[in-house]
N, C-alpha and C positions, 0 to 999 in steps of 0.2 A: 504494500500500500504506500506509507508514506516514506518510511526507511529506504522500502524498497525498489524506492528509484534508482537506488543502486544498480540493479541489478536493470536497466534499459540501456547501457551504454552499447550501440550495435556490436557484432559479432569482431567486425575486420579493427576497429579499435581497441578490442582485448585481445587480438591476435598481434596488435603495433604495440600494443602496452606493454605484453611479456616479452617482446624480442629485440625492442630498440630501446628501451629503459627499464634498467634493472632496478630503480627508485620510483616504479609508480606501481602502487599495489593494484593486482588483479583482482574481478569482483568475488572469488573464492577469500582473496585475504580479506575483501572490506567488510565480506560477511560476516569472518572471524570475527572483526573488529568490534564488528556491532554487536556480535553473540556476548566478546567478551567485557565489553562497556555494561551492558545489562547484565549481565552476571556482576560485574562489583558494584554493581547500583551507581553507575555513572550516567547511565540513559534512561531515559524515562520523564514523565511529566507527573503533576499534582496530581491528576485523574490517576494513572497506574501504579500511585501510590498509593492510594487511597484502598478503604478495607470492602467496599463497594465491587470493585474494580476486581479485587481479590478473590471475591465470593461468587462474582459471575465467571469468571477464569474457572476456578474449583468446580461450579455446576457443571460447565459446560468438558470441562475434561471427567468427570463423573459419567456426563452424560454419554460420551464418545466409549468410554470405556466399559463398553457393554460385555464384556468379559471377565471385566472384574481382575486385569490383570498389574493395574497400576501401571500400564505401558500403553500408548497408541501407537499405530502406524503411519505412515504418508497421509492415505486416505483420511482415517481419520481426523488427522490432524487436521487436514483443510474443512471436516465436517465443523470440527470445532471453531474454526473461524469464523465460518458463515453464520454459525451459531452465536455469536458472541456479535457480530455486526447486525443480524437481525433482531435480535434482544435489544441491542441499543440504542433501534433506530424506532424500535416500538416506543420509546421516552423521548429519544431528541431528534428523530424525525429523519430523515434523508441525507443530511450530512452524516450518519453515522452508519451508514448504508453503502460502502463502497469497499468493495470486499477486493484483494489482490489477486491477481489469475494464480492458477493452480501450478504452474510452475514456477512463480516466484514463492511460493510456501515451498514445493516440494524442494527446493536451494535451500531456503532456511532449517527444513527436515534435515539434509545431509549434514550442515553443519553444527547443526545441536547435537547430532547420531555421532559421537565421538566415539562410543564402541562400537562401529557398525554394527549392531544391533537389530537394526531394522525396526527400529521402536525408540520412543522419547518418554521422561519421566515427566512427571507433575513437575518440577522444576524448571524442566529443561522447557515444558510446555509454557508454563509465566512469560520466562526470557524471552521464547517468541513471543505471544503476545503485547510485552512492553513495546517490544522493535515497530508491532504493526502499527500498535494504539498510543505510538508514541505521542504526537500532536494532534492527536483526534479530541480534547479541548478546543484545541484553539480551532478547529474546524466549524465544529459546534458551536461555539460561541459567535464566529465569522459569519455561520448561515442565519442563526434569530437577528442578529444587530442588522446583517440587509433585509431581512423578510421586515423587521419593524421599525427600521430607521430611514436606509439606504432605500430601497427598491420603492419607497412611495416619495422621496426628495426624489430620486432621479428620474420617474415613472413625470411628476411635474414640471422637470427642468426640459426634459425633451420634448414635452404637449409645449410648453413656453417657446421654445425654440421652433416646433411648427407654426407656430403661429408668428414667431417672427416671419417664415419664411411664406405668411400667407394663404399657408396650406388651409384654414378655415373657408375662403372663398370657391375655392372647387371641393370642398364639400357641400355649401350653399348651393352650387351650379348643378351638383350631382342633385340633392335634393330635390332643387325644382323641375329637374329634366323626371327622379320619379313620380311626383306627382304630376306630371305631365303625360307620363306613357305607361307610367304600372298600370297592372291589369285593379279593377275595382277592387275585387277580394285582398290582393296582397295592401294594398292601400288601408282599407279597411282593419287590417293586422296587425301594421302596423302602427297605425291611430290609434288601438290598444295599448300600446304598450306607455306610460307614465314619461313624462318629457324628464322625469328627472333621472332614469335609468339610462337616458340615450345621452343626457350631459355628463351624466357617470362614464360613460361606455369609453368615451377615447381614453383617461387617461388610466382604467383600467386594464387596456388594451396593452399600451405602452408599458405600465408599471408590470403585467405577464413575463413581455418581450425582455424587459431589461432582468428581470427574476432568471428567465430558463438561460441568458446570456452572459450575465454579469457574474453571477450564485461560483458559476463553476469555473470563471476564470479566478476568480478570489481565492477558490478553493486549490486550484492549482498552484499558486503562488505560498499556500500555505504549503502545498509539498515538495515542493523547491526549498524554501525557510527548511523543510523538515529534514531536504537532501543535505546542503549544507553546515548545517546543526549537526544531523548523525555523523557525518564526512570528519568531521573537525574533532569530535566525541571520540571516535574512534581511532585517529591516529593521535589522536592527546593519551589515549590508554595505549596503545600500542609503544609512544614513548615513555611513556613512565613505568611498564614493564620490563623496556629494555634498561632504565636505569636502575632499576631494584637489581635485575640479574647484575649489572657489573658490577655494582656495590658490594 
């Protein structure tokens, strides 16, 4: 998801990464990194620290482990993500509704499977989850402040800027051309409908446009913030590992 935008860098740039600079980590290390950032509690936000957080984590690997074996596999592991994004988005709505493709968990699987094992523990289970739900606050938070701040200031500033540019007048022109050529019944339908739903109607329209438009570039930006956040996270833990060994 957010961490792991890591893991979209195309294929022929991992292939230039490992053979023409031996100082640029491959996304097998940065994964490590960020495995091992959340494991010493270097990653993570307020929400994944929170006992909330912890106790839907717990259900939902409960829930996966229908065997009863205190281990999940691949599979299951992405069952429980979906599980954990759809639970959350039951409360905070569609911002917390964006679940990562099945092969960016199955990466995070191999990396937490340090015995290859073929299975992950409750533990190792959290660690992913931190990485995914890393900035999924700040997501959440970004989607209600436009649904109730943003998106009806901008929804007006654009109706404002139509009508700088006029655009009210060939609505006028369209108007009288249909009550000039509609057929009676649509007319009549029309004249139904409360003059004050159709003065509503434009900047409802606009305030939609700017919602399904605006919403998800915000939101993108917050996983970018999240890419270079985790990036910086994890080679700051990867130096201070190498400093403890030389000490």
């Amino acid at each position: 998801d957010l961490a792991l935008l890591l893991l979209d860098l195309p294929p022929p740039v991992l292939r230039m990464s490992s053979t023409t600079s031996t100082n640029q980590p491959t996304t097998s290390e940065r994964l490590k990194e960020l495995f091992a950032a959340a494991k010493s509690n270097q990653l993570g936000s307020w929400f994944t620290r929170t006992e909330t957080f912890r106790k839907l984590t717990t259900w939902a690997f409960d829930v996966c482990d229908a065997n009863h074996t205190k281990s999940i596999n691949q599979a299951e592991l992405y069952a429980g993500v979906l599980l954990v994004h759809l639970t959350m988005a039951k409360y905070a709505g569609t911002a917390a509704c964006y679940p990562p493709e099945r092969s960016k968990v199955d990466q995070l699987f191999l990396v937490a499977d340090q015995d290859n094992s073929g299975t992950i523990d409750m533990k190792e289970f959290d660690y992913i989850m931190v990485i995914l739900f890393n900035q999924i606050a700040g997501r959440i938070i970004m989607y209600y402040a436009f649904c109730i701040v943003m998106v009806p200031l901008l929804g007006k500033w654009v109706l404002n800027f139509f009508l700088f540019l006029r655009v009210d007048d060939g609505v006028l022109a369209f108007d009288k051309a249909f009550d000039t050529y509609a057929p009676h019944w649509m007319i009549w339908l029309v004249d139904k409908v409360p003059d004050s739903i159709w003065n509503r109607m434009p900047a409802q329209i606009i305030s939609l446009l700017v919602f399904f438009f605006i919403i998800p570039i915000g939101l993108n930006k917050i996983d970018a913030f999240s890419f270079k956040a985790a990036k910086h996270t994890g080679v700051s833990t990867a130096e201070q590992d190498k400093e403890t060994k030389t000490d």
